[in-house]
N, CA, C and O atoms as a GROMACS GRO file, in nm:
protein
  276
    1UNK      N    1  -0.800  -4.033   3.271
    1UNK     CA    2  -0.692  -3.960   3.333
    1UNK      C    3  -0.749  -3.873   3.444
    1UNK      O    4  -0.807  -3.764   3.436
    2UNK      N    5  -0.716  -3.953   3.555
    2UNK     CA    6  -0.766  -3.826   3.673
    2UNK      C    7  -0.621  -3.807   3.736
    2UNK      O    8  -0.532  -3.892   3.742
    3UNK      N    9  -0.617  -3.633   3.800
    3UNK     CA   10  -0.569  -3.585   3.869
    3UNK      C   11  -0.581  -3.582   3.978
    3UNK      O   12  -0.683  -3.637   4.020
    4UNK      N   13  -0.472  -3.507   4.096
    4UNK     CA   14  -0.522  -3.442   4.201
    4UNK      C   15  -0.556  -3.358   4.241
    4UNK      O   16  -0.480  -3.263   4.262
    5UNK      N   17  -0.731  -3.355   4.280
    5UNK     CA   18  -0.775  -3.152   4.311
    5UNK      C   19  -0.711  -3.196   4.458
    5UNK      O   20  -0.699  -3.292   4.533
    6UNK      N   21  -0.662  -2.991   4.439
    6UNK     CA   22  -0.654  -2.961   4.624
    6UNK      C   23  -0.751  -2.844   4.625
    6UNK      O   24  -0.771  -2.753   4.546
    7UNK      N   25  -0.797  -2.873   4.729
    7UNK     CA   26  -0.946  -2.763   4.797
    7UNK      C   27  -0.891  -2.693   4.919
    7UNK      O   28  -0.845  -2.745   5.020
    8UNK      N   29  -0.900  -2.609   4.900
    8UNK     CA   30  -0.846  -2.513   5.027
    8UNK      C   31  -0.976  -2.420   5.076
    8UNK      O   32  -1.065  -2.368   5.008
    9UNK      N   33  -0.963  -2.419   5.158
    9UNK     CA   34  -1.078  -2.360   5.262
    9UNK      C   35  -1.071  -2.188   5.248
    9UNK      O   36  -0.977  -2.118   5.211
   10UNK      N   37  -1.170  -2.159   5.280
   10UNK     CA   38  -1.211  -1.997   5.303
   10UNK      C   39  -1.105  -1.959   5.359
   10UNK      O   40  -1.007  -1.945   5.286
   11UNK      N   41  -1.093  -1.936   5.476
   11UNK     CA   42  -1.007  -1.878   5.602
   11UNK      C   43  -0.865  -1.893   5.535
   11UNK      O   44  -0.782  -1.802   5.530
   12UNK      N   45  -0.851  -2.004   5.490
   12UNK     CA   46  -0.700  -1.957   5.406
   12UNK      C   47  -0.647  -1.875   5.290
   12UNK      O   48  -0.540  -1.817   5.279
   13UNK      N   49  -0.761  -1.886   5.195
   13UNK     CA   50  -0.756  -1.796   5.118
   13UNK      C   51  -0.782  -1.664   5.151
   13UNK      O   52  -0.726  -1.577   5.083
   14UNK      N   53  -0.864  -1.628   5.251
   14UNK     CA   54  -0.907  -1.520   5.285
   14UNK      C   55  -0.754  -1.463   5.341
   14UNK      O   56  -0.709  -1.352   5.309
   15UNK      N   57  -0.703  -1.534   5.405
   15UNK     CA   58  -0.536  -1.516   5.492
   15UNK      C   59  -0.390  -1.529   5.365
   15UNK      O   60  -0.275  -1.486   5.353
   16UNK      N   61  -0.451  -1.584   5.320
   16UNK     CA   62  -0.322  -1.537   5.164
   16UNK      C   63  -0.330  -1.396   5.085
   16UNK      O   64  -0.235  -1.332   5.040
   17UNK      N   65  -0.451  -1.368   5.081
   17UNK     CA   66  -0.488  -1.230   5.002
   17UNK      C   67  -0.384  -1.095   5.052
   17UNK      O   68  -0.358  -1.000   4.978
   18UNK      N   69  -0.333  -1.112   5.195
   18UNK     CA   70  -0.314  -1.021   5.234
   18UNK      C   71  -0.139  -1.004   5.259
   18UNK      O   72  -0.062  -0.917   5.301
   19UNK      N   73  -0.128  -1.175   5.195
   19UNK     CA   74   0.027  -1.156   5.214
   19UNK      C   75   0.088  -1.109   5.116
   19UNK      O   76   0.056  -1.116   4.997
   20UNK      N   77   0.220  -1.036   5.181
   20UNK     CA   78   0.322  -0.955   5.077
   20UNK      C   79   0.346  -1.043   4.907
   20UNK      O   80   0.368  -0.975   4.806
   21UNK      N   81   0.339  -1.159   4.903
   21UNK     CA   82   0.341  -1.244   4.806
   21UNK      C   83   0.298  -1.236   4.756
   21UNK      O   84   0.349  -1.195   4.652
   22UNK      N   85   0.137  -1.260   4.757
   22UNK     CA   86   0.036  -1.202   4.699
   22UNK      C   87   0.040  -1.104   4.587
   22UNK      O   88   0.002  -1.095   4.471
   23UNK      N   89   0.104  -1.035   4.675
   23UNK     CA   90   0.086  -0.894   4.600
   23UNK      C   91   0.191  -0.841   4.525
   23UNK      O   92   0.208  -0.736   4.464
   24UNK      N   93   0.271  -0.960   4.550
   24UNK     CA   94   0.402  -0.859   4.375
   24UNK      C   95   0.398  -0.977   4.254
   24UNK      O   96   0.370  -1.094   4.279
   25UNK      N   97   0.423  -0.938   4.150
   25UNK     CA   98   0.387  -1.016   4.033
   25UNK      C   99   0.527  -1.169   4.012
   25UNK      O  100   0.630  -1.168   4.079
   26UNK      N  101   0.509  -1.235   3.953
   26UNK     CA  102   0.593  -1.326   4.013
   26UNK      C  103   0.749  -1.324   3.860
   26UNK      O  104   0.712  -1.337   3.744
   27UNK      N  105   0.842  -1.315   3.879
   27UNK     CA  106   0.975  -1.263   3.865
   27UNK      C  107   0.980  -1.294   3.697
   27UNK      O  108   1.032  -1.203   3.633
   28UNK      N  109   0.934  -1.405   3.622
   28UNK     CA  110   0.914  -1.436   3.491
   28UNK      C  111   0.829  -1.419   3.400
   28UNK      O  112   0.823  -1.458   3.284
   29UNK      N  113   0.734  -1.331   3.491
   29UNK     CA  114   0.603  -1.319   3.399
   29UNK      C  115   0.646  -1.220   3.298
   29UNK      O  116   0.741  -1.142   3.300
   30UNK      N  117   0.556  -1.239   3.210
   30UNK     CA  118   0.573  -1.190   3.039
   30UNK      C  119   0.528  -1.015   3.064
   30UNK      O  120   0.418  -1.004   3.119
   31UNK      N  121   0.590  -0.899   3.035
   31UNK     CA  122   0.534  -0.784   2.997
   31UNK      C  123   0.453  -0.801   2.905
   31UNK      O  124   0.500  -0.862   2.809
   32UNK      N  125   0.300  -0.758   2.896
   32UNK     CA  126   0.171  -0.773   2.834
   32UNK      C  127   0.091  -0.662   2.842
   32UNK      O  128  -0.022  -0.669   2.891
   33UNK      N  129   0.138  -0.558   2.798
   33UNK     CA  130   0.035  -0.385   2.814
   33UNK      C  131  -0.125  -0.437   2.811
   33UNK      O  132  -0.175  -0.508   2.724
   34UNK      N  133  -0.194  -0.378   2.936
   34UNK     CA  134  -0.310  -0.429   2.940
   34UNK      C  135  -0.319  -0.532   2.984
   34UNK      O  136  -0.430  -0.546   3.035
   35UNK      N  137  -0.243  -0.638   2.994
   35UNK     CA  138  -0.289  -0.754   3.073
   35UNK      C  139  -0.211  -0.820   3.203
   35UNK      O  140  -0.280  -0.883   3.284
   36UNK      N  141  -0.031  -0.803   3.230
   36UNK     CA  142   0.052  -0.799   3.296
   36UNK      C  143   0.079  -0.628   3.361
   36UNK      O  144   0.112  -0.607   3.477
   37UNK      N  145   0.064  -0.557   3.294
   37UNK     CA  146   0.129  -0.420   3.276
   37UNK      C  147   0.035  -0.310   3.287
   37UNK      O  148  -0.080  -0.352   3.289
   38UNK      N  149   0.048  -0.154   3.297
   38UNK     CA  150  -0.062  -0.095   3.256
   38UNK      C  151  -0.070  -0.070   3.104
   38UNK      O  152   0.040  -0.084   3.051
   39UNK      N  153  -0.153  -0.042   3.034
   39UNK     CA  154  -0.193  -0.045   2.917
   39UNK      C  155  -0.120   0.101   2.873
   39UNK      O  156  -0.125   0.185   2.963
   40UNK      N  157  -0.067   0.135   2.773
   40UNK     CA  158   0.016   0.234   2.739
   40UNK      C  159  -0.009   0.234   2.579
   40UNK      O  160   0.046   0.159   2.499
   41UNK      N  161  -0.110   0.344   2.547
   41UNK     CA  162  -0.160   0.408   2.460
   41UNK      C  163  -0.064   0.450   2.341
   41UNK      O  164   0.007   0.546   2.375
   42UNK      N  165  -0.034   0.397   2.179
   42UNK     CA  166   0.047   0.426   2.102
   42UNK      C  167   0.053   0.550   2.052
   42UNK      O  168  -0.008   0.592   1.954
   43UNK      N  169   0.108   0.592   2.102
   43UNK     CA  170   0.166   0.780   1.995
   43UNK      C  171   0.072   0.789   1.865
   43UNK      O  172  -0.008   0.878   1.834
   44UNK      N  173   0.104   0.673   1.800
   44UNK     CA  174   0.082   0.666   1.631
   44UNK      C  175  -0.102   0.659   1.647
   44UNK      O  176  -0.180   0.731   1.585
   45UNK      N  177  -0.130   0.578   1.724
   45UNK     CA  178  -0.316   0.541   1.718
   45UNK      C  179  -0.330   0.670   1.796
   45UNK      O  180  -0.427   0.730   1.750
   46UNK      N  181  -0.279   0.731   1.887
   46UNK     CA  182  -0.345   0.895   1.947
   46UNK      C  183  -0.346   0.969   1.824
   46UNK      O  184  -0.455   1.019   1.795
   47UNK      N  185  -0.233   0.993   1.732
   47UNK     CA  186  -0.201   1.069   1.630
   47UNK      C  187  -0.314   1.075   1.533
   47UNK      O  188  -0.367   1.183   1.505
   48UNK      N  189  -0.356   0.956   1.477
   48UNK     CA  190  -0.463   0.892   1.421
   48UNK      C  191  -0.637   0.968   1.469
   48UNK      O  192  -0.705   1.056   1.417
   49UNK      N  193  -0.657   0.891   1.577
   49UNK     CA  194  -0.754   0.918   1.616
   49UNK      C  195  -0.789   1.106   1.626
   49UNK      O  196  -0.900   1.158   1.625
   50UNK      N  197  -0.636   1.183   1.635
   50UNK     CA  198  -0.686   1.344   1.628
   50UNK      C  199  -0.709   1.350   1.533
   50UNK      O  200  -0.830   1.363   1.515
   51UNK      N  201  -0.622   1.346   1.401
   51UNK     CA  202  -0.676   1.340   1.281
   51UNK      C  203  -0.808   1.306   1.222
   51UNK      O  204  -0.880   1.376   1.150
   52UNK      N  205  -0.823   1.215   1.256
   52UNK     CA  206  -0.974   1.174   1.237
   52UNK      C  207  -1.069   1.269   1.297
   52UNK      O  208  -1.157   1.322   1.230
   53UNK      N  209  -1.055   1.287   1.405
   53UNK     CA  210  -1.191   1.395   1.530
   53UNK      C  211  -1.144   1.483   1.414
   53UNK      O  212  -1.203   1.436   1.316
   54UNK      N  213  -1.078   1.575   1.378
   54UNK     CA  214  -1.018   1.693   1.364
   54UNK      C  215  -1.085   1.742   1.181
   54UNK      O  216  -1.124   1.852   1.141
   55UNK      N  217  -1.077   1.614   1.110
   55UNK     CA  218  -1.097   1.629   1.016
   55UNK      C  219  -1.284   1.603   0.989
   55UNK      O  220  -1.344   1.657   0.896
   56UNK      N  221  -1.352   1.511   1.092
   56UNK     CA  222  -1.502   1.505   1.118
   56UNK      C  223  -1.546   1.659   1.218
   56UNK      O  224  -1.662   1.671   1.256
   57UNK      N  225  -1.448   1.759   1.249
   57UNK     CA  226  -1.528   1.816   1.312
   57UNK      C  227  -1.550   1.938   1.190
   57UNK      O  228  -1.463   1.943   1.104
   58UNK      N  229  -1.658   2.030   1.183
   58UNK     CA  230  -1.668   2.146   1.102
   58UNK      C  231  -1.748   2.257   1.180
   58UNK      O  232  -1.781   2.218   1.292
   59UNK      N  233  -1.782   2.366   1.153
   59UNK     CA  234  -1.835   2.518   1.189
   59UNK      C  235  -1.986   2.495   1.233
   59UNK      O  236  -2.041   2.400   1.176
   60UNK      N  237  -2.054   2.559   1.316
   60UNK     CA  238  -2.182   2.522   1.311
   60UNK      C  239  -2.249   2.617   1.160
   60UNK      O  240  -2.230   2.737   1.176
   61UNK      N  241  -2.304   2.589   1.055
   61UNK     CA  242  -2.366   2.648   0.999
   61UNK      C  243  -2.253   2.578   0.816
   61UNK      O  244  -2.275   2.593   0.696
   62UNK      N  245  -2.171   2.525   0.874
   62UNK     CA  246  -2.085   2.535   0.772
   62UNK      C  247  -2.148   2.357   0.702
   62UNK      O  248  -2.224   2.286   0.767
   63UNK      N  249  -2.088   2.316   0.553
   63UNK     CA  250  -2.109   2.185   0.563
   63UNK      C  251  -2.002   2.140   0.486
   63UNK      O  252  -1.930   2.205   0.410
   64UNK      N  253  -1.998   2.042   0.510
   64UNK     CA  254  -1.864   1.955   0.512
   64UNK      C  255  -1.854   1.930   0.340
   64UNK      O  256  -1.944   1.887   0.267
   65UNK      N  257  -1.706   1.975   0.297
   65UNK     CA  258  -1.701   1.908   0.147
   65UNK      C  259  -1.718   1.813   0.083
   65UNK      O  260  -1.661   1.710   0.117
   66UNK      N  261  -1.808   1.814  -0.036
   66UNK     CA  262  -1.840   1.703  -0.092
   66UNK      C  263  -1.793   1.777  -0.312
   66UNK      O  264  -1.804   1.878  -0.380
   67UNK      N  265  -1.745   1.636  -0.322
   67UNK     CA  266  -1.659   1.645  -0.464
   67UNK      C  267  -1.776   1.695  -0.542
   67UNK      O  268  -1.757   1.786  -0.623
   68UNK      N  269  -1.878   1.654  -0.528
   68UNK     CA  270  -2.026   1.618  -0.627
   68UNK      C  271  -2.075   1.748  -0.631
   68UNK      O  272  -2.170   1.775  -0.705
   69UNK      N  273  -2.036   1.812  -0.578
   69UNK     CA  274  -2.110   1.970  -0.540
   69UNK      C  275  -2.080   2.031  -0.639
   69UNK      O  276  -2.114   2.148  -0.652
   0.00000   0.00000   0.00000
């Protein structure tokens, strides 16, 4: 099974880059945060992640609870 390649030259591609076309996304494409879209950070995983910092951070001099103590 062969196809048809088309090869297009430098100078044209170089001359498409700059057209208005180019440059807007095309009318059906899929919303994809991070990959179509900008990436938009979940409330719930920010929420998370303070919790976490918040509960690993402690006093300088102080030490962190342990049950066994």
């Amino acid at each position: 099974l062969a196809g048809t390649r088309i090869i297009y030259d430098r100078k044209f591609l170089l001359e498409c880059k700059n057209s208005p076309v180019a440059r807007t996304p095309p009318c059906c494409l899929p919303q994809i945060p991070g990959v179509t879209s900008p990436a938009q950070p979940s409330l719930v995983k920010l929420g998370e992640l303070k919790e976490q910092n918040e509960s690993e951070e402690t006093l300088p001099g102080e030490q962190p609870y342990s049950p066994s103590q």
